[in-house]
C-alpha positions, 0 to 999 in steps of 0.5 A, spaced: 198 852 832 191 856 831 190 859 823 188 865 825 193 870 821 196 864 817 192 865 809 190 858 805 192 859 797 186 858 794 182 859 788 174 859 791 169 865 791 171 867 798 179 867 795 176 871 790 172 877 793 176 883 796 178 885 802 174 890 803 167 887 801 170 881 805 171 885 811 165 889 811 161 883 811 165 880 817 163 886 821 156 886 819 156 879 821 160 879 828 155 885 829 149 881 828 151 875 832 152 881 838 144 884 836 141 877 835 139 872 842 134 867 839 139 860 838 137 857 833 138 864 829 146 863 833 146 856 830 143 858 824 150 863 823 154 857 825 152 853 820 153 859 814 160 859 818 162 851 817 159 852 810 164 857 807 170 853 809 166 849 804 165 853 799 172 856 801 175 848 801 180 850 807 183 844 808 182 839 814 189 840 817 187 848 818 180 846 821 182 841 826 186 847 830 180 852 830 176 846 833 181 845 838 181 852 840 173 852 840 173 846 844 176 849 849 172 856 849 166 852 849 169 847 856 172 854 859 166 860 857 160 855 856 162 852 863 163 858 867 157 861 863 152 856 865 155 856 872 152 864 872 147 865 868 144 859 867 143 853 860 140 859 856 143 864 857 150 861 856 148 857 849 147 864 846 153 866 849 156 859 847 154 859 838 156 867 839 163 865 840 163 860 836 159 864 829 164 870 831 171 866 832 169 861 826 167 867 822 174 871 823 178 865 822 175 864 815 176 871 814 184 871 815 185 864 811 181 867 805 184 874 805 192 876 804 194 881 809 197 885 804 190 885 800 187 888 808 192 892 809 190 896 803 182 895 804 185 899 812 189 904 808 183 905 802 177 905 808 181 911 813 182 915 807 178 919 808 179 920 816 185 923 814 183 931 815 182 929 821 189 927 822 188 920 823 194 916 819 192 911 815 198 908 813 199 907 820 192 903 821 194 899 816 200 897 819 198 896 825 191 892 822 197 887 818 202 887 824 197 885 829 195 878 824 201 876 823 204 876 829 198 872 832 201 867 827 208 868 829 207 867 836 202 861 835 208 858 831 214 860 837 209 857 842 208 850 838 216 849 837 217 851 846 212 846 847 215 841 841 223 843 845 219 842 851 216 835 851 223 832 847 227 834 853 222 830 858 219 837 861 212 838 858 209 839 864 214 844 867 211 851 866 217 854 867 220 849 861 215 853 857 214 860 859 222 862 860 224 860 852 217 862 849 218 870 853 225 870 851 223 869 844 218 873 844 222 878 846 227 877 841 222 877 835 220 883 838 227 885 837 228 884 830 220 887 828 222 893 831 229 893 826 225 891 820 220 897 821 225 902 822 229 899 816 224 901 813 223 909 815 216 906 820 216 909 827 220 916 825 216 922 827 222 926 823 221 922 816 214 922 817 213 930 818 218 931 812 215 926 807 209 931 808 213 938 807 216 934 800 208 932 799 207 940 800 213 942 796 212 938 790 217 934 790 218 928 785 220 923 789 212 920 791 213 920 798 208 926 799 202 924 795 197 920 798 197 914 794 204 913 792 205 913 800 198 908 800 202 903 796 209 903 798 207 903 805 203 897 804 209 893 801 213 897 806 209 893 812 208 887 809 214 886 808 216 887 815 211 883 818 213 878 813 221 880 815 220 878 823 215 873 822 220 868 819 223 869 827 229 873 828 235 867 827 238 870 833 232 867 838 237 861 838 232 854 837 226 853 840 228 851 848 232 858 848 239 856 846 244 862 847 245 866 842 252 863 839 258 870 837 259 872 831 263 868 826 263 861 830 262 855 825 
């Protein structure tokens, strides 16, 4: 299962920094390993990387998934790159995979989505006049980390379903049940947001008639609606993250009726 979205409990410096500076500093650096195409500066980035998963003390258990996934990165992009543009050229490429995925990856496991959720909300404030949502960027920000951990987790328990019932090999045995379930956990986001008033056009025109109005009730002004909808969609990720009980188990079971023992 790949880490990315999934946060490691801790008490580091890197847990304790914001989201926001932590964000900012992630952008900087992706940024500067797209700029930078001397090796040894790459190198030197991937070393920083692997220093703050110390400082961090990620456990080994979280880092042996990154390493597999950037193993097979290396084999696939390092390979076709070499084969195209030569050993320079795709050692770069190569350490700026590495240094950027790495560096991601630390990002998600030291920062709560709640926490970057509400950096997203704060840093798009401003775009507000110029009729950008930030309640809605936040949401989507939060939706997309959780659901990586989310789907990363159903594939794992299809392939587990898989191997026990003699089928780990079959494509079909594996994609059927993961599309289903996928389905299904798309299914139970979309009850959970609507549940909780996301996705209604007619709401959101007249939460901000009520902010016009002066109403009492919070949902038009900004910063009350900054903080309810950081619960808000936190809460719905965290709802459809736990994977909608009807999925049935991992090899795609049929959904049982109601009130069957």
């Amino acid at each position: 299962m790949t880490p990315l979205g999934l946060y490691e409990p801790g008490t580091s410096l890197l847990h304790r920094t914001p989201a926001g500076p932590s964000l900012l500093a992630l952008l900087v650096f992706a940024a500067g390993t797209v700029a930078v195409a001397d090796p040894r500066l790459l190198a030197g980035a991937c070393g920083l990387v692997a220093l703050g998963f110390v400082v961090a003390r990620i456990p080994w258990r979280r880092i042996r998934p990154l390493l597999r996934t950037l193993v097979l990165v290396l084999v696939l992009v390092g390979g076709i790159q070499w084969w195209l543009l030569g050993p320079e050229r795709a050692t770069v490429i190569a350490l700026r995979l590495v240094a950027a995925i790495g560096a991601a990856t630390l990002f998600t496991l030291t920062t709560r989505v709640d926490d970057l959720v509400s950096a997203v909300q704060r840093a798009m404030g401003p775009l507000r006049r110029f009729g950008v949502d930030p309640e809605t960027v936040g949401l989507l920000v939060g939706l997309t980390i959780q659901s990586v951990g989310t789907l990363s987790g159903i594939a794992g328990q299809v392939r587990a379903a898989a191997k026990a019932r003699g089928a780990g090999g079959s494509v079909t045995a594996f994609a059927v049940p993961f599309m289903v379930r996928t389905l299904r956990h798309a299914d139970a986001l979309g009850e959970a947001l609507a549940a909780r008033g996301w996705g209604d056009s007619g709401d959101s025109r007249e939460d901000g008639q009520d902010g016009q109005d002066g109403t009492n009730d919070g949902r038009g002004d900004p910063g009350s609606r900054t903080t309810g909808s950081t619960s808000s969609a936190a809460s719905a990720a965290s709802a459809a993250s736990a994977d909608d009980p009807r999925a049935g188990s991992a090899d795609g079971e049929a959904r049982r009726p109601t009130g069957t023992p």
